[in-house]
Biotite code that builds the C-alpha atoms (Angstrom):
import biotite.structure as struc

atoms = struc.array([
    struc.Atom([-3.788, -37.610, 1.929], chain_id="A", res_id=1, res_name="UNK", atom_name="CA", element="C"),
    struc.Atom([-1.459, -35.149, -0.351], chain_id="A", res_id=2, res_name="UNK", atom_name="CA", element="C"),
    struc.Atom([-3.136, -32.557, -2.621], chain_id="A", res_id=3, res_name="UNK", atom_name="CA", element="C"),
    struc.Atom([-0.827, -31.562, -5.653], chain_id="A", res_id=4, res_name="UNK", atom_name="CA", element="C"),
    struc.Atom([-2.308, -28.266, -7.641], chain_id="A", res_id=5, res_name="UNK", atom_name="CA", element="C"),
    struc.Atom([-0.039, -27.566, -10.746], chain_id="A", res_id=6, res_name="UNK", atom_name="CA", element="C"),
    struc.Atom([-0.253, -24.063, -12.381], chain_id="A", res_id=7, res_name="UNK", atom_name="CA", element="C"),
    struc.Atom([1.696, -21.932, -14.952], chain_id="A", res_id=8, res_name="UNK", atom_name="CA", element="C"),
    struc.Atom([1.049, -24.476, -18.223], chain_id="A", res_id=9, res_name="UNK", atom_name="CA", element="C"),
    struc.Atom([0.008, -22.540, -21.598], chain_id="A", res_id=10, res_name="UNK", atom_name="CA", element="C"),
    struc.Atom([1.360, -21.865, -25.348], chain_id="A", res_id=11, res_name="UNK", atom_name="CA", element="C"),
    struc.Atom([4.420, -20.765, -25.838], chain_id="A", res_id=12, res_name="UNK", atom_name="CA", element="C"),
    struc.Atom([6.745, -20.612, -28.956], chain_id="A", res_id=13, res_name="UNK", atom_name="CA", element="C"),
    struc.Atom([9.555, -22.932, -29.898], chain_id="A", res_id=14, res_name="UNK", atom_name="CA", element="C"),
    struc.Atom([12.738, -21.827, -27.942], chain_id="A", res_id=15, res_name="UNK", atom_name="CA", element="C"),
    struc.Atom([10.544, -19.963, -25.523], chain_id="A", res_id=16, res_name="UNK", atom_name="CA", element="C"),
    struc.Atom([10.170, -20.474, -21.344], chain_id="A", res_id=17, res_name="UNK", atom_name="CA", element="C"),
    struc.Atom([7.421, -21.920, -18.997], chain_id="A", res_id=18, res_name="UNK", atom_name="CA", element="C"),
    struc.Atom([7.933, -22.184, -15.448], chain_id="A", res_id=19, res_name="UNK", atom_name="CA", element="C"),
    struc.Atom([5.521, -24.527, -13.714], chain_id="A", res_id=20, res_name="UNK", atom_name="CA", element="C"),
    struc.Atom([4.451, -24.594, -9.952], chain_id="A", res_id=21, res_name="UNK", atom_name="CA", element="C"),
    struc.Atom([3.590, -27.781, -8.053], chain_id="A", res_id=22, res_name="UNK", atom_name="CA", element="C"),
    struc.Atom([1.766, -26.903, -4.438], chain_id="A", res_id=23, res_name="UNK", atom_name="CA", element="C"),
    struc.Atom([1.338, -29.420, -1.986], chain_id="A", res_id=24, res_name="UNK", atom_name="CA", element="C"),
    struc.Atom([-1.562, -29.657, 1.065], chain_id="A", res_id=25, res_name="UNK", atom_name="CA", element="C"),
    struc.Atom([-2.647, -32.000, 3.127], chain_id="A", res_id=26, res_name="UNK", atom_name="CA", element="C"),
    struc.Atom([-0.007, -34.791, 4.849], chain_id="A", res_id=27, res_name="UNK", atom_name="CA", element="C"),
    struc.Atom([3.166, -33.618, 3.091], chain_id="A", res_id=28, res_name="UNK", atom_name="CA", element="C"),
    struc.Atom([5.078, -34.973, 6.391], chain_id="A", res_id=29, res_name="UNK", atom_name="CA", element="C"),
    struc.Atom([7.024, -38.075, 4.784], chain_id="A", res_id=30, res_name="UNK", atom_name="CA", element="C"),
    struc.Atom([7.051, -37.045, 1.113], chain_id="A", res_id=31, res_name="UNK", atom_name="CA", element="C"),
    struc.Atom([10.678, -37.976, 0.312], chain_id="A", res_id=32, res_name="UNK", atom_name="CA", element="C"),
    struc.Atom([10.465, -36.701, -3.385], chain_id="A", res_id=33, res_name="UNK", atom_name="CA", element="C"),
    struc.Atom([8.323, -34.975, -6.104], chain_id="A", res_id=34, res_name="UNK", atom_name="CA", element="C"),
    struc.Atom([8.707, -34.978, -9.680], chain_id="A", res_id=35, res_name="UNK", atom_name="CA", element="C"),
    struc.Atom([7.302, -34.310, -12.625], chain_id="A", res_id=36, res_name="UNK", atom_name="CA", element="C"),
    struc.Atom([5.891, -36.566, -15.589], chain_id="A", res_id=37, res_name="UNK", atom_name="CA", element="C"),
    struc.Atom([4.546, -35.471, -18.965], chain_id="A", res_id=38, res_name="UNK", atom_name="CA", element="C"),
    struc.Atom([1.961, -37.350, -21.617], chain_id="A", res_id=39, res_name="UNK", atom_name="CA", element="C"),
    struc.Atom([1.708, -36.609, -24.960], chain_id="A", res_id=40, res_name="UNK", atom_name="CA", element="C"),
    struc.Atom([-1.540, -37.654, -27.293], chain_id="A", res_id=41, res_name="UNK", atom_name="CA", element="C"),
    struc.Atom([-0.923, -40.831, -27.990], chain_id="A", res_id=42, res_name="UNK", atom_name="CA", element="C"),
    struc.Atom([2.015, -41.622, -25.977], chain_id="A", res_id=43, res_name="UNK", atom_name="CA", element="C"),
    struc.Atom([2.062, -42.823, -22.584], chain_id="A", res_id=44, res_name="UNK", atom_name="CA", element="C"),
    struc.Atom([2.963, -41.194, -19.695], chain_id="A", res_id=45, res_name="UNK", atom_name="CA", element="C"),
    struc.Atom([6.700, -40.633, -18.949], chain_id="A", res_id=46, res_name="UNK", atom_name="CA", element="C"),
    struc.Atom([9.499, -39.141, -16.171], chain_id="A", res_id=47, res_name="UNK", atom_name="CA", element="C"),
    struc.Atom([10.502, -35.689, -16.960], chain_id="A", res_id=48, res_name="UNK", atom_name="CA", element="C"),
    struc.Atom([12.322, -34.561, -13.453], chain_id="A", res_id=49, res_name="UNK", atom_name="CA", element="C"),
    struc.Atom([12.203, -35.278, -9.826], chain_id="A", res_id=50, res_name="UNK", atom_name="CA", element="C"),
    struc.Atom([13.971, -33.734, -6.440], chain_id="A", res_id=51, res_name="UNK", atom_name="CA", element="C"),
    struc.Atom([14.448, -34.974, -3.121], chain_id="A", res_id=52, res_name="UNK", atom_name="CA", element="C"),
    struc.Atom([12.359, -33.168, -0.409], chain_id="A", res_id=53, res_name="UNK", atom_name="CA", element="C"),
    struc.Atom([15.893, -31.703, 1.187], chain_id="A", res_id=54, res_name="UNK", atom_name="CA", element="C"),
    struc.Atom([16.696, -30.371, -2.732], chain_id="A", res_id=55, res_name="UNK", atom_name="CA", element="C"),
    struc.Atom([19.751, -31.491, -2.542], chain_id="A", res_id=56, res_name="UNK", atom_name="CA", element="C"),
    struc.Atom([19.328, -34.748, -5.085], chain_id="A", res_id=57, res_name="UNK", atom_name="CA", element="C"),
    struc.Atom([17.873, -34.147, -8.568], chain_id="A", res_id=58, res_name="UNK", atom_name="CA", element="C"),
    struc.Atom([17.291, -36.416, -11.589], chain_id="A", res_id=59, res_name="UNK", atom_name="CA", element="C"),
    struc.Atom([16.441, -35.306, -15.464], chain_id="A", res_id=60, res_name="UNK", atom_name="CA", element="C"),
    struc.Atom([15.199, -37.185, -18.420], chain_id="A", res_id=61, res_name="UNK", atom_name="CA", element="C"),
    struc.Atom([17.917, -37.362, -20.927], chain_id="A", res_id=62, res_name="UNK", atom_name="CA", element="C"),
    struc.Atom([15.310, -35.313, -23.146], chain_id="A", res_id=63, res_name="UNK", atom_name="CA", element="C"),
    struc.Atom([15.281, -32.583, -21.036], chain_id="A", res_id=64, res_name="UNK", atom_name="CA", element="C"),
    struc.Atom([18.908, -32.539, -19.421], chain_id="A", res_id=65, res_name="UNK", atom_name="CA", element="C"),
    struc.Atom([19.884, -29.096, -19.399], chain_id="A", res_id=66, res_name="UNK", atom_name="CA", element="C"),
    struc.Atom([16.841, -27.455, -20.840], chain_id="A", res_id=67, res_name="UNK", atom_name="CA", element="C"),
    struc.Atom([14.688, -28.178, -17.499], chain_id="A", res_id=68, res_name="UNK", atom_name="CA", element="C"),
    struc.Atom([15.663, -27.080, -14.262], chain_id="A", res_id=69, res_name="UNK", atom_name="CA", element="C"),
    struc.Atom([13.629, -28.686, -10.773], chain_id="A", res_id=70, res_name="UNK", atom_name="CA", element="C"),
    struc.Atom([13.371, -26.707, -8.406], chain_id="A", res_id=71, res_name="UNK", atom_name="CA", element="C"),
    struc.Atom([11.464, -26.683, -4.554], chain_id="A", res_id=72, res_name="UNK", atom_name="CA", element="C"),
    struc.Atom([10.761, -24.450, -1.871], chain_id="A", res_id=73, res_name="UNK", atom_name="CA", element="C"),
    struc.Atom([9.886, -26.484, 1.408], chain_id="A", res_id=74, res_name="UNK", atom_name="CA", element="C"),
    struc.Atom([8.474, -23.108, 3.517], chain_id="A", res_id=75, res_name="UNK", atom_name="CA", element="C"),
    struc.Atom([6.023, -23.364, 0.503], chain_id="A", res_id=76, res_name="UNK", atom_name="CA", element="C"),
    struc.Atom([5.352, -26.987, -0.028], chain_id="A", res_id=77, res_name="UNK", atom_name="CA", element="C"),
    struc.Atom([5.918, -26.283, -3.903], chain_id="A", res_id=78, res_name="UNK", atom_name="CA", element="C"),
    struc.Atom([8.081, -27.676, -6.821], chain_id="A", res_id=79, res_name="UNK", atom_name="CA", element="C"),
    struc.Atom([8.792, -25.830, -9.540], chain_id="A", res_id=80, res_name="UNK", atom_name="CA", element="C"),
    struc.Atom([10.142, -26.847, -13.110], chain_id="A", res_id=81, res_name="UNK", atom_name="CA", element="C"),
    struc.Atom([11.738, -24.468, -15.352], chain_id="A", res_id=82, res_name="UNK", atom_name="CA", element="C"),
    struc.Atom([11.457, -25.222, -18.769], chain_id="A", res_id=83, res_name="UNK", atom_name="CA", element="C"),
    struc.Atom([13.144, -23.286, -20.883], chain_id="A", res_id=84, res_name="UNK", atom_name="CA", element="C"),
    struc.Atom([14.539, -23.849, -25.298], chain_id="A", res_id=85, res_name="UNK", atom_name="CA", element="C"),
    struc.Atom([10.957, -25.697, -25.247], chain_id="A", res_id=86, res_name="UNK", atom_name="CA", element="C"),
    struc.Atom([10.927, -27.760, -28.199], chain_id="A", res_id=87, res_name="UNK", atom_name="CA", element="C"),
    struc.Atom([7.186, -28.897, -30.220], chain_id="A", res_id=88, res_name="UNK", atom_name="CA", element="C"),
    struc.Atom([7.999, -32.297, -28.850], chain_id="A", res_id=89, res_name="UNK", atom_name="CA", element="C"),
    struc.Atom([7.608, -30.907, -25.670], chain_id="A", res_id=90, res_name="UNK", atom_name="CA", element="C"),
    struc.Atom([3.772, -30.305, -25.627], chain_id="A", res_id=91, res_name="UNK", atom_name="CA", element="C"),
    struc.Atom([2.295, -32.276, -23.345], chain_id="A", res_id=92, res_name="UNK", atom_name="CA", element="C"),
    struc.Atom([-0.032, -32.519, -20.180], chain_id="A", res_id=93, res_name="UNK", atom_name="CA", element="C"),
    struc.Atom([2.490, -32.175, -17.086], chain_id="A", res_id=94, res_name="UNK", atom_name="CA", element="C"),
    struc.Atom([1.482, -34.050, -14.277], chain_id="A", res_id=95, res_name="UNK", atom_name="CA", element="C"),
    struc.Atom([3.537, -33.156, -10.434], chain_id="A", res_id=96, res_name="UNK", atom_name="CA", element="C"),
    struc.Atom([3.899, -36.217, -8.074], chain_id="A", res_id=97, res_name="UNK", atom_name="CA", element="C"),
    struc.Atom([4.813, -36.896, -4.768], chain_id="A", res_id=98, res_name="UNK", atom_name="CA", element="C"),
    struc.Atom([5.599, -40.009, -2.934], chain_id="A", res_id=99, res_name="UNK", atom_name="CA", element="C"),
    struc.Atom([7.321, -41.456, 0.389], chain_id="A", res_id=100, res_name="UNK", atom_name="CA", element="C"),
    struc.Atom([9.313, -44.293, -0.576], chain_id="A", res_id=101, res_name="UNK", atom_name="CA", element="C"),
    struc.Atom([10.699, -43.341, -4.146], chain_id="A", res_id=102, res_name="UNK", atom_name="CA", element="C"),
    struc.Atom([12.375, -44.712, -7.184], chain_id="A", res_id=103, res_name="UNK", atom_name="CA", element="C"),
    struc.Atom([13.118, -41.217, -8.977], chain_id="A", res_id=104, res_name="UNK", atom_name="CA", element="C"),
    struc.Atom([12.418, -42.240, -12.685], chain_id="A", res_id=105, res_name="UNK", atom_name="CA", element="C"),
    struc.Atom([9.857, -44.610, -11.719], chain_id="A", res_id=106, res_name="UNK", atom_name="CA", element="C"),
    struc.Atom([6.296, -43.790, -12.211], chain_id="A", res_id=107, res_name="UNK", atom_name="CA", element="C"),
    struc.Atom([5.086, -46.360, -9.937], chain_id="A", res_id=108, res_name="UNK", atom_name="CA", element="C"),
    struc.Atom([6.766, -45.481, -6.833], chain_id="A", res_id=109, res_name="UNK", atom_name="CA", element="C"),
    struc.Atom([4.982, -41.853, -6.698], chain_id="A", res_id=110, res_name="UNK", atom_name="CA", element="C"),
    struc.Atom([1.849, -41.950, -4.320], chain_id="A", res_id=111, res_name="UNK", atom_name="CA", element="C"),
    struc.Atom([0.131, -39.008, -5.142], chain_id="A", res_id=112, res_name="UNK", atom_name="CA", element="C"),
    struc.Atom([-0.946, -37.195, -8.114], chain_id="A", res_id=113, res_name="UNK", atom_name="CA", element="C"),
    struc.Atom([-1.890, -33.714, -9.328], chain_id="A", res_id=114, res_name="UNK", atom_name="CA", element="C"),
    struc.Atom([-5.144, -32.882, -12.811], chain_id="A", res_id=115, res_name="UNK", atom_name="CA", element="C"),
    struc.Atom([-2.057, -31.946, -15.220], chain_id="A", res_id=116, res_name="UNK", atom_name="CA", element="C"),
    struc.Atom([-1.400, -28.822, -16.564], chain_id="A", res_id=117, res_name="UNK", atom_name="CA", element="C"),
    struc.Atom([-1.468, -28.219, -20.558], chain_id="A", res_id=118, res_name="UNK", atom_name="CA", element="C"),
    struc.Atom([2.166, -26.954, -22.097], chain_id="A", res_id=119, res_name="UNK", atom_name="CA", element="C"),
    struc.Atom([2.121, -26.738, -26.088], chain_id="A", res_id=120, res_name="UNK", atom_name="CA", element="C"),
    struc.Atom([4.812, -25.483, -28.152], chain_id="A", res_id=121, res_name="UNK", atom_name="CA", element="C"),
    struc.Atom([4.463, -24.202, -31.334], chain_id="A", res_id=122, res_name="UNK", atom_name="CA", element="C"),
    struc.Atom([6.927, -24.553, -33.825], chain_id="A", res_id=123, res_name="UNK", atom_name="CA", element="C"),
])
């Protein structure tokens, strides 16, 4: 089994910066990729980034091309995503996965899941 723990969610202003941290215990050995997802109230879950576990493959949401920045350190077992020109729309629970055979954008290819981490943005 993989553990995910996210951290570094809370309130920040429009145009402001979060960075979030993804650790990983447990079985890591075989996790190709990790990414993150977001849900809003009322809207279902959906991709927001992911990275290969070598870094050297990423893949954004159109929403959040150029804003958001993935990020991983392997001597760590943690993914990071820098958010930064946050946006109201952008409030959200973020949720880090992790999986072994994975579709990047696709939800149901990730194995494992972290609780979600809080991110509002007020406007």
């Amino acid at each position: 089994q993989v553990q995910l723990v996210e951290s570094g969610g809370g309130l920040v202003q429009a145009g402001g910066s979060l960075r979030l941290s993804c650790a990983a215990s447990g079985r890591t050995f075989g996790i190709s990729a990790m990414g993150w997802f977001r849900q809003a109230p009322g809207k279902e879950r959906e991709f927001v980034a992911a990275i290969s576990r070598s870094g050297g493959y990423t893949y954004y949401a159109d929403s959040v091309k150029g804003r958001f920045t993935i990020s991983g350190d392997n001597a760590k077992n943690t993914v990071y995503l820098q958010m930064s020109s946050l946006k109201p729309e952008d409030t959200a629970v973020y949720y880090c996965a992790a999986g072994r055979v994975v579709t990047m954008g696709a939800m149901n290819t990730y194995d494992y899941w972290g609780q979600g981490t809080q991110v509002s943005v007020s406007s």
